[in-house]
N, C-alpha and C positions, 0 to 999 in steps of 0.2 A: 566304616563307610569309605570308598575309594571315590576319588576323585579325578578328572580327567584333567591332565594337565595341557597349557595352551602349545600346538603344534609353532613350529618356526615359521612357517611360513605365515601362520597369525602372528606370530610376533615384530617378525618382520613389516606385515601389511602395517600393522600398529602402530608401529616406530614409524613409516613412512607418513601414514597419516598425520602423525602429530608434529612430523616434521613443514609436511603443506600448509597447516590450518596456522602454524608459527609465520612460515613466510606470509599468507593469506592477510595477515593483520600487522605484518612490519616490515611488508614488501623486500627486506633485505637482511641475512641476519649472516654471521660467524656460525661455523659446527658451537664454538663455545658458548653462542649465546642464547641459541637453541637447544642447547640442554641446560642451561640455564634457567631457560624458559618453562621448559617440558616437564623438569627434574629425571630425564632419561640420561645414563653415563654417557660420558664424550665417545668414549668409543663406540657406540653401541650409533650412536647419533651420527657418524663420521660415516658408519659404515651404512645406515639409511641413505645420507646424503649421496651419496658412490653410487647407489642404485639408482636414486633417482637421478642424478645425472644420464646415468648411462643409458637408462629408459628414455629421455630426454625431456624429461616433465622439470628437471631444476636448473639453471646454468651457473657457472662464475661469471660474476659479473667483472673481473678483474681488478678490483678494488681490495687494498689491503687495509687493514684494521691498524691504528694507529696508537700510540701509548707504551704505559709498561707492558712489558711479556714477550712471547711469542703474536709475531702477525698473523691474523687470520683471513683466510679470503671470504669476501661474501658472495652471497647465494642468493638468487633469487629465481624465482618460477620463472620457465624457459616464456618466451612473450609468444609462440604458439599454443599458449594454454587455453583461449579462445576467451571469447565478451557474453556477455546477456544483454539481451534487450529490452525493455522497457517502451513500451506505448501507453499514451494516454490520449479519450475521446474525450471532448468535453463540446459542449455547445459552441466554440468560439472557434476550436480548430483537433487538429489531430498530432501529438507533440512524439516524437522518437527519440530514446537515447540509448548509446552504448554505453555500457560500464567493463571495468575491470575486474580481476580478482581480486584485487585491491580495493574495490570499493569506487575506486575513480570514475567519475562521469569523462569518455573520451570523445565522443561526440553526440548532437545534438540536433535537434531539426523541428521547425514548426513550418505545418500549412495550414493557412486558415482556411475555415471555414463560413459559409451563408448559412441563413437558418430553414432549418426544413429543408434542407434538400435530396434526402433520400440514402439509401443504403449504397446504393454504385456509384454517390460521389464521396460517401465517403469512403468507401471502398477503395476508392482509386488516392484519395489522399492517403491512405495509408503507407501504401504500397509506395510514393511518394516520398515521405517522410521515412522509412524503413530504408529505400533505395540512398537516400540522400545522408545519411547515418552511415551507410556500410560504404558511401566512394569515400567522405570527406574524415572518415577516422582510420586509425591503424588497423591493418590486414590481421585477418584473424577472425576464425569460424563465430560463426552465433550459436552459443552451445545449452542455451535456454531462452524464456523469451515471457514477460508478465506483460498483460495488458490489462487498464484502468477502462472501465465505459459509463460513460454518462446514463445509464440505460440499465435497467433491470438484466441478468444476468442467468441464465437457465445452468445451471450447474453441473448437470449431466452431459451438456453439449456443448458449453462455453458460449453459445449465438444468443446476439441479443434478445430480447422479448419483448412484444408488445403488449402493452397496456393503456387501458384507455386514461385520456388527458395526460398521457406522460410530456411535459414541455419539448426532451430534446430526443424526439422517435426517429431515428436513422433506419427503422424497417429489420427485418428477419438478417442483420449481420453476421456473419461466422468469420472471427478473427485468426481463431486455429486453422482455419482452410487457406486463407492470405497470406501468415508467416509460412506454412506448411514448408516452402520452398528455401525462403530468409533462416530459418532456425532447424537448426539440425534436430535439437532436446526437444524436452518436455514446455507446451506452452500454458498459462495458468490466465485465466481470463474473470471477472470476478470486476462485481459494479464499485462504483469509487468511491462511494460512501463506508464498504466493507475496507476500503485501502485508506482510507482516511481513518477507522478506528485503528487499526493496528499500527500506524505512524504515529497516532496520539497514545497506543500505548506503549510504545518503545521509546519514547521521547519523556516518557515518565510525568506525562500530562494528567492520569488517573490515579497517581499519588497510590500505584505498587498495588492498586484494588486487581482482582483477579475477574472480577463483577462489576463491568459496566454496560450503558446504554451510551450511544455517539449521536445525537440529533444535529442534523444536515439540514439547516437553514440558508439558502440560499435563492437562486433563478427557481432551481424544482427542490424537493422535499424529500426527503430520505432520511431511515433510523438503521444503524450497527448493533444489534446486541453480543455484548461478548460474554461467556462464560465460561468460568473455569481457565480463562485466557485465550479461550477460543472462539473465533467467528461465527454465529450462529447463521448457519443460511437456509436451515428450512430445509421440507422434502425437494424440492424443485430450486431452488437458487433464490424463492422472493420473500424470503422473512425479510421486516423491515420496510415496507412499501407503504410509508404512512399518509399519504397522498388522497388514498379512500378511506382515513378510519373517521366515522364520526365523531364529531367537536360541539364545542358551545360556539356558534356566530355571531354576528351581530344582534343587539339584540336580543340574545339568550335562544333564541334559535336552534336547533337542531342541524347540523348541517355536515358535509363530508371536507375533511380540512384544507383540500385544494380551491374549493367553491369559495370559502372565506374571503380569500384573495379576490375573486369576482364579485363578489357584494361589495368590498373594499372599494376597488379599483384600482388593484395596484397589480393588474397582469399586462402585458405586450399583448399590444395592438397584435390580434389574428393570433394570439399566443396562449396556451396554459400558462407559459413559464412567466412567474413574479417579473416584474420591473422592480430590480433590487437597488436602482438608483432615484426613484420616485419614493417608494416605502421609508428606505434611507433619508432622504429629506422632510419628509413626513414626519416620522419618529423621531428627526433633531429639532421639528418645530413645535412637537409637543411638548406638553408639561404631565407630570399625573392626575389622571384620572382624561385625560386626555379620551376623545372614541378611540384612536387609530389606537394607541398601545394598550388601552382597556381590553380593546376586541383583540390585536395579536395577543397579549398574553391568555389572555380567555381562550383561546384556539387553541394556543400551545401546549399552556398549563391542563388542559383537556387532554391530548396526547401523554403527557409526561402523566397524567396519572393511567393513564394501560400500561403505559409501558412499563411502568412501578409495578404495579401490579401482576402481570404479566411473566415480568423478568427476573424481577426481584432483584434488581441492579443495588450496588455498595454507593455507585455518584452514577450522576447525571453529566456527561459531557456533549457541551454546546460548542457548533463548529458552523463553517460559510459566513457567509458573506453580512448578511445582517442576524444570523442568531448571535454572534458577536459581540453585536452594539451595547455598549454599556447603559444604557438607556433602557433596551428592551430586556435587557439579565436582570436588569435590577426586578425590573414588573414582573419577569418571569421568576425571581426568587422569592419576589413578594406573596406571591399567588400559590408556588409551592409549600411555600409557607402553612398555608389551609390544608394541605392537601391530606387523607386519611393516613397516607403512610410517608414520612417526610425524609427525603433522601437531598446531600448535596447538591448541588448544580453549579459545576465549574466552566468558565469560559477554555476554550480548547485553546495548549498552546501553541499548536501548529498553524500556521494561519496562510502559509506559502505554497497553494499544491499542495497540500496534507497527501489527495491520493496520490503523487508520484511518488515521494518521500515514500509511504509504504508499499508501494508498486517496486519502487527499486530495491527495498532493502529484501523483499520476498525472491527477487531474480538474482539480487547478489548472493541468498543463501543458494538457491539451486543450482546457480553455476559453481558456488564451491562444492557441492555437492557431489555433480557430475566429474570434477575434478578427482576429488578424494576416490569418487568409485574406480577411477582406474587401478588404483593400487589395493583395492580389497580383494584378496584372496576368497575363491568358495569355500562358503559355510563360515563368513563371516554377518555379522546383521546390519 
């Protein structure tokens, strides 16, 4: 049997690669510390680096290595290697950030937002917060671009969707049409709830499971199923929109599990969206067996058993603002407890922006991505 052996100039692209993805994660390295790294010969490493100098994708940063031996100068990727950007929608406001190839957040920007005000002001905050990202950090193209939306997510088209009772409806949005201009790449748009599971699982919040469910307790209501470590979004972008699935209410009631909250009366005044500071005090003045946490867990624990069912999730992770509360986890672990098929339920440990945390780590991958592609040779994968 004969075999094709790999051409030079794959080997080359190769060596280039492993050379970027080195500096990518230690912003500065020696030829000797990147094959060190790599396990590729120095020479072979020496003469990667050569190219990509002279392509002008690495520079010397003039800095010599110090200690026993020979000094070596370091390297690092030329600073025209370009940013990614990161937006995030949320009901409060519209947030921008640039990052590096490095991983580094270099700047920053929030406009707030009023509620309900429509798709063309938030449109215009964007563009806002985007403009105001690109004066006040370092020069340098936008060479990819992830956006976070408080809002259902159509997946074929990236614009938002409307859905009835959604708390934070901004209208028919298309965020790919508004960076169109700001981002040179490819831009990735995808609801925050989906960007919240994948930061709880790179943070190692689902304890290495490849099989989870992410319940979004918060203002509005959202579920993540991940499987096989992947995002499950559905033919259209809205697996996960748990908002309408039937629950037990008050009262043993039949009812759809955003209504719950309106029997309660723990929604904003003219609002779908929870009064998460009202519920919050509520549930630290109960005790068990209390209505207000009998009935949240009773709604919940209704959810958690579809979604078991359903998904067949490994754990259960609980994230926002009051799914959190160690009051309401306990009832909700109580209640799972019963449930036909009985699966963990971990409080989520990301608690900061979960979705930007994984909104960024996705733009940092595809800016290094676009990066590395320049030095793939054809009929490389």
């Amino acid at each position: 049997m004969s075999s094709v052996k790999p051409t030079l100039d794959l080997l080359r692209s190769l060596t280039e690669e492993h050379v970027l993805r080195a500096l990518m994660e230690h912003r500065r390295l020696t030829r000797a510390e990147i094959a060190a790294l790599t396990g590729i010969s120095k020479p072979t490493i020496s003469e990667g680096v050569r190219r990509l100098v002279e392509a002008g994708l690495v520079v010397d940063t003039g800095e010599r290595s110090s200690g026993r031996g020979r000094a070596g100068s370091y390297h690092t990727l030329a600073p025209d290697s370009g940013l990614c950007l990161v937006v995030s929608i949320t009901p409060q406001g519209v947030g921008a950030e640039t990052v590096d190839a490095f991983g580094s957040v270099v700047a920053e920007a929030e406009v707030r937002l009023g509620r309900d005000i429509g798709s063309a002001a938030v449109g215009l905050a964007l563009t806002q917060a985007v403009g105001s990202v690109q004066r006040s950090g370092p020069p340098g193209r936008l060479r990819a671009g992830v956006v976070s939306a408080a809002d259902p997510v159509d997946r074929g088209t990236g614009r938002l969707v409307r859905l009835p009772d959604a708390p934070f409806l901004v209208g028919d949005l298309d965020p790919r049409s508004l960076l169109a201009d700001a981002v040179d790449g490819p831009v990735l748009v995808d609801n925050d709830v989906n960007w919240a599971a994948r930061a709880e699982q790179a943070a190692g919040g689902v304890h290495g499971s490849r099989d989870f469910v992410y319940l979004y307790l918060d203002e509005g209501l959202g579920c993540s199923v991940v499987s096989d470590e992947e995002v499950r979004r559905g033919h259209s972008g809205l697996a996960g929109e748990i908002a309408h699935l039937v629950t037990v209410g008050p009262d043993g009631r039949a009812m759809r599990l955003t209504e719950v909250f309106a029997h309660l009366g723990l929604r904003r005044p003219g609002s779908t969206a929870i009064d998460v500071e009202l519920l919050r005090s509520r549930v630290a003045d109960a005790g068990r067996g209390d209505r207000i946490l009998d009935a949240l867990g009773a709604a919940v624990s209704g959810v958690l058993d579809a979604a078991i069912a359903l998904a067949d999730p490994e754990v259960v992770v609980v994230g926002g603002c009051w799914g959190r509360d160690d009051a309401f986890l306990d009832e909700l672990r109580r209640r799972s407890a019963d449930l036909p098929r009985q699966v963990p339920v971990l409080a989520a440990v990301v608690a900061d922006r979960p979705e930007r945390s994984g909104a960024r780590a996705a733009a940092l991958e595809q800016l290094r991505e676009v990066i590395v592609a320049t030095v793939r040779r054809p009929g490389m994968a």
